[in-house]
N, C-alpha and C positions, 0 to 999 in steps of 0.2 A: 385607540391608545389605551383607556383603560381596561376594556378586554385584555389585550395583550400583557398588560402589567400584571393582572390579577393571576393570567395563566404564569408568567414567569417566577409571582410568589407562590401560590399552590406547586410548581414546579421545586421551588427551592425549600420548600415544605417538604413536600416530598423525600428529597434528596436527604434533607436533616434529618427526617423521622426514620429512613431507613438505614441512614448513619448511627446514629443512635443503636437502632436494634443492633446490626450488625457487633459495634461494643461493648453490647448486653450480654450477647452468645459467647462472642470471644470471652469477656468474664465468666460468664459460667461454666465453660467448659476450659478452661485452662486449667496447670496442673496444680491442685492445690497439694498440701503438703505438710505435714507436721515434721516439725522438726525440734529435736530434744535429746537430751543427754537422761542418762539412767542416772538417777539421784539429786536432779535439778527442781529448784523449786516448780511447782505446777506454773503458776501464773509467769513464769522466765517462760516455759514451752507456749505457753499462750500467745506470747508478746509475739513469740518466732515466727512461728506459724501462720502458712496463710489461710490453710482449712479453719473452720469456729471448731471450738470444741468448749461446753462449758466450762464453768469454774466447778474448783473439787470443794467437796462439800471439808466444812472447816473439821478436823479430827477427825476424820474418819479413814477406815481404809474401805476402798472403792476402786471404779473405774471410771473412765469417759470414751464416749464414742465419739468419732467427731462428725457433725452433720453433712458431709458429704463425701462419694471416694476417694481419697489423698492416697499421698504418698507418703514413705517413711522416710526421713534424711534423719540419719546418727549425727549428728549436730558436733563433732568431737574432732578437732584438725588432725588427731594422729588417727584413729580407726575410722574416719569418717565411707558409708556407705549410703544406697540410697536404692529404694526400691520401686517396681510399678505402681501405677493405685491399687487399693486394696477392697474390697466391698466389705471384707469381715474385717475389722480394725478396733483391736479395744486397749484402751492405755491402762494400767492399774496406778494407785498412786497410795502411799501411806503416808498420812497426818501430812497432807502437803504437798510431797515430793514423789515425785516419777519413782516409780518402783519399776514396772517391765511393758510390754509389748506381745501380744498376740493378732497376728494377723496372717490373711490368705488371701487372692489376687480377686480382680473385680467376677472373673465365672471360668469356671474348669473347662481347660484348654484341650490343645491339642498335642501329641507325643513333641511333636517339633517344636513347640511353641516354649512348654517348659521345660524341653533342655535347655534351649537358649536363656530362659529367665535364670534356672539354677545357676547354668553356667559361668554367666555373667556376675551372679553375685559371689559366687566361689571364687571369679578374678578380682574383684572387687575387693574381698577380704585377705586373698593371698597379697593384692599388690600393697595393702596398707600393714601387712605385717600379719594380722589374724594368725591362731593357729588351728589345725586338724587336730581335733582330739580324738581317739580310738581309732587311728584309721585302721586296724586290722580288724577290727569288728564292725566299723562304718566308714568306709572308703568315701573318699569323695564324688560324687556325681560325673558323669563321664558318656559322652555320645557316644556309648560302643556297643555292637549288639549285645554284649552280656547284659550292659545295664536296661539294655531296650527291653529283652527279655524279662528282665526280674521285673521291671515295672509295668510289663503285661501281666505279671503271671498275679491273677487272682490271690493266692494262695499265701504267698510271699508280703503281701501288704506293702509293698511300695519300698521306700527308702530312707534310711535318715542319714543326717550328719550333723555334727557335732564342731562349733569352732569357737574359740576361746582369744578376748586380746589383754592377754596381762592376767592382772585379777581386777578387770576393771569392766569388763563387759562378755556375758557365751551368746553365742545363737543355738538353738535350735533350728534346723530347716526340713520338714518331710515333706515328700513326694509319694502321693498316694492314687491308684485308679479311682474312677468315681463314675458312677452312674448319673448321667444327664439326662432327663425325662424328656427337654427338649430338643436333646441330637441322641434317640435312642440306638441309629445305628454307628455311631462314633465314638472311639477311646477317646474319654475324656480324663483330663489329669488335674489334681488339685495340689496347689504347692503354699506350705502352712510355715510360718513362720515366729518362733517366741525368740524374745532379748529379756535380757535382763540382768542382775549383775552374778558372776558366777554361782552356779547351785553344786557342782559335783567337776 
């Protein structure tokens, strides 16, 4: 009997300790997330957020990375958008408060891959109101061979667009080819992202 009780607790040992891990991993790899309004106190984006990202230094204008890949959620009920994780992610902030955003996705895709992310985000801000600024000089992003074409073509340097909500917040968004050392034989595509509150 007590054999068999000892195997049943090392059994239930077991079972705990790899229950445990199992909600370890799921924390770590779930989607963390910064979430912030442009011109909000720093420590308000802290509080939101499930990514860490330090505290901003007192007076200063800076930035903060936040210590692992997130995502970006605009924090704002009327332009509210929300992007993939990002590997490059850096927040600027002056004397305090969220100033902008600069960020690009976790590693340079594939032509298919970032149609769908622009796509996606261009619906994202049409259906929250957003506007296209310049489209006759920067059209918006579009699955069609034209655009497949010009974001092959070396020469052309990829794509931008331009969207504005109000005078309350722009994006920037480029679509650029990029050399991957580690899929040298694959069109890789890198798609770059700045917010902040209107420049032009």
């Amino acid at each position: 009997m007590k054999v068999r009780t000892k195997r049943r607790n090392a059994a239930l040992t077991l079972i705990v300790l790899l229950g445990l891990i199992a909600m370890e991993r799921c924390y770590q790899y779930r989607e963390l997330e910064i979430a912030l309004k442009i011109g909000e106190p720093w420590e308000d984006m802290r509080q939101r957020s499930s990514a860490k990202i330090a505290p901003a230094i007192p007076n200063e204008i800076w930035f903060g990375i936040p210590k692992a890949h997130a995502k970006l959620r605009l924090a704002d009920a009327q332009y509210r958008f929300e992007t993939p994780p990002a590997r490059f992610f850096t927040i600027g902030y002056v004397r305090g408060m969220v100033s902008d955003v600069r960020m690009s996705q976790t590693e340079p895709l594939l032509l298919d891959d970032t149609l769908k992310i622009v796509l996606d985000l261009q619906e994202q801000w049409r259906n929250k109101g957003w506007r296209l600024m310049y489209p006759e000089e920067n059209p918006p992003f579009a699955d069609t061979p034209q655009w497949r074409a010009r974001l092959r073509d070396l020469k052309k340097n990829g794509g931008v667009t331009y969207w504005t909500a109000d005078d309350k917040y722009q994006v920037m968004l480029v679509v650029s080819r990029f050399h991957d050392d580690r899929h040298p034989d694959e069109e890789r595509y890198l798609i770059t992202l700045a917010l902040a509150r209107p420049w032009h």
